[in-house]
Phi, psi and omega in degrees: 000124175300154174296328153296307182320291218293331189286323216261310215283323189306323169304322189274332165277336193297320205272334185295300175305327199263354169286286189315320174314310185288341175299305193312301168344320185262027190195054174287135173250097218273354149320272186327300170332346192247340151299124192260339202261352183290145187253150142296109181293030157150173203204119196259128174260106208254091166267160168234138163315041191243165188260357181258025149269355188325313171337286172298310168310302155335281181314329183288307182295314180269004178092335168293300170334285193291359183274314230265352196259010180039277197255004166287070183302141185252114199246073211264109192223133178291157139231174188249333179200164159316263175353317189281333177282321189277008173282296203324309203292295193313311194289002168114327181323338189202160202238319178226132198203154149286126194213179175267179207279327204279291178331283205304309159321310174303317172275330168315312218289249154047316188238040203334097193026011170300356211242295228202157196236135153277128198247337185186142170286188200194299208196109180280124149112213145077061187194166195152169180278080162293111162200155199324106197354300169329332175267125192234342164220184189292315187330302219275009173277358185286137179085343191280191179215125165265136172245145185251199151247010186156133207280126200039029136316152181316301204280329187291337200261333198274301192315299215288327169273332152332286187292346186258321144331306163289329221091359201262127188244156168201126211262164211269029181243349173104009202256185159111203186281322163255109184310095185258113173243127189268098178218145188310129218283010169287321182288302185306323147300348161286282199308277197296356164277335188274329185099010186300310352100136147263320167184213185180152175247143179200155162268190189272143020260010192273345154294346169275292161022260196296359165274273186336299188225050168208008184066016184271162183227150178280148171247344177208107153292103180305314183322301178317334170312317204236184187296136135107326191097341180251124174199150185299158198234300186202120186209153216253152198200133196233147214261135153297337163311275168312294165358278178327300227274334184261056160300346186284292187308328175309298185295320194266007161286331199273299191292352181284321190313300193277337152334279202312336177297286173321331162315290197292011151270323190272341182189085174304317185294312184298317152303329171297312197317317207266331155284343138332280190331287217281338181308325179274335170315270165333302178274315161104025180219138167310167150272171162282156182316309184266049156232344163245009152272345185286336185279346162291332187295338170310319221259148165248155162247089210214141178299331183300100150323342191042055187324308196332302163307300191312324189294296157329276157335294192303306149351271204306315175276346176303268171345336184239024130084355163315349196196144144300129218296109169227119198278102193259029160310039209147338189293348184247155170236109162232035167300304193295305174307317164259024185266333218255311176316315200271356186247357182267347208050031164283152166306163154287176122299130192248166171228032163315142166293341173198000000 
């Protein structure tokens, strides 16, 4: 697919999501909305096969959704990136879904804040710059070609501020002092073992991957990036539409969340295990031992949106000419998340900008 093909199908979806929104917008339902406790006879979930996805993988695997959501079926569905989950939910395909902080941005900016509420974090880390010994700075990236997973994805978006930061600019046609190509990490684990490809920012497990078993080495560890080492990764967003009218399944959605969080913490091991399952389940091949204990070690796992980092982020696409100046104000409901944290006797959660 050409780099003109990939600009237009992005455009033409940017204009698909922002027709359906303004539709969606209009056919609220304020009987249900007025019910706090309503349930839904099923709720389409969206996740990805990825470990900054463990949460979801867990929750699936182990079952804690569907314990938690009881006569509510849980209608569980892959994507390879954001973009592509946030077209799904706003266009009605899916109602809730784990996604990255930048698509989540997009839809907010896209639906002037109509499409979607961040309801709970999920996942700090695990994501970076892999590329071919040889390369030793940002200089040596000029001319070479880097792969994302979607073109204004968490990780596609992080790469293009990263390079503009260095001095290197890459335009969203694949042109510029660095060729940046958005294609799925499946291809992209092919493309840099063939040599096709100089490296790729990716999340886990394919930033463990392509160290592991391609010989590839980091040039950026995002985490080194942000305060503390935290910044969002990956966090869950449910369409305001399903909100309004399900506030109940929302809520007992949260607790399958919070279940799966706690797995990983009382029983780690045991948790990689059941996310490998569904990984294989989903794919039909396990990882391997060492490319999923180095990609939990990457990862923190936590209900804390870490709002902050989001706030960032929308920066880093504004600046990389990807996202429009937009008033992130309103985007998160961590209402539902901190009755049930406060009723655990967990700290709350905040969605402050800094």
């Amino acid at each position: 697919m050409s780099s003109r093909t990939i600009r237009v199908l992005a455009l033409a979806a940017t204009a698909l999501i922002t027709a359906t929104v303004l539709t969606a917008c209009g056919k609220d339902d304020d009987k249900a909305a007025a019910n706090s406790t309503a349930e839904a006879s099923a709720i389409r979930l969206g996740y990805f096969p990825n470990i900054t996805h463990a949460p979801a993988l867990i929750g699936v695997n182990k079952n804690f959704f569907q314990d938690a959501l009881g006569s509510t079926k849980l209608e569980a569905k892959t994507f390879n990136a954001g973009p592509a989950a946030l077209e799904a939910l706003i266009s009605g395909a899916i109602d809730a879904t784990y996604i990255g902080p930048n698509p989540a941005i997009n839809g907010w900016s896209q639906s002037k804040g109509q499409a979607l509420k961040i309801i709970a974090g999920s996942t700090s880390g695990g994501a970076g710059l892999v590329v071919k010994p040889g390369i030793n700075t940002a200089a040596d990236l000029k001319g070479k070609k880097l792969a994302t997973p979607q073109l204004g994805n968490t990780q596609d978006v992080a790469l293009r501020s990263w390079l503009k930061q260095n001095g290197l600019n890459a335009d969203a046609q694949g042109g510029g002092d660095v060729s940046i190509l958005p294609q799925d990490n499946a291809t992209t684990l092919q493309a840099f073992a063939q040599g096709a490809i100089d490296g790729a920012w990716v999340p886990e497990p394919y930033f463990s991957r392509l160290q592991l078993e391609s010989g590839g080495k980091v040039l950026v560890n995002e985490k080194d990036l942000w305060p503390g080492g935290q910044f969002v990764t990956t966090h869950l967003i449910v369409s305001q539409d399903f909100l309004k009218k399900y506030p109940g399944t929302v809520k007992k959605l949260l607790q399958g969340h919070l279940k799966a969080l706690d797995y990983i913490k009382t029983d780690n091991a045991d948790a990689q295990k059941a996310a490998n399952a569904q990984i294989q389940a989903l794919s039909g091949k396990p990882l391997k031992d060492k490319i999923l204990a180095a990609s939990f070690s990457n990862l923190s796992f936590t209900a804390d949106p870490i709002a902050s980092s989001l706030f960032t982020s929308a920066q880093h696409a504004q600046d990389v000419g990807l996202l429009k100046p937009v008033d992130l104000k309103g985007i998160y409901d961590l209402g539902p998340l901190n009755e049930l944290l406060k009723a655990a006797g967990q700290p709350e959660v905040s969605d402050a900008a800094a």
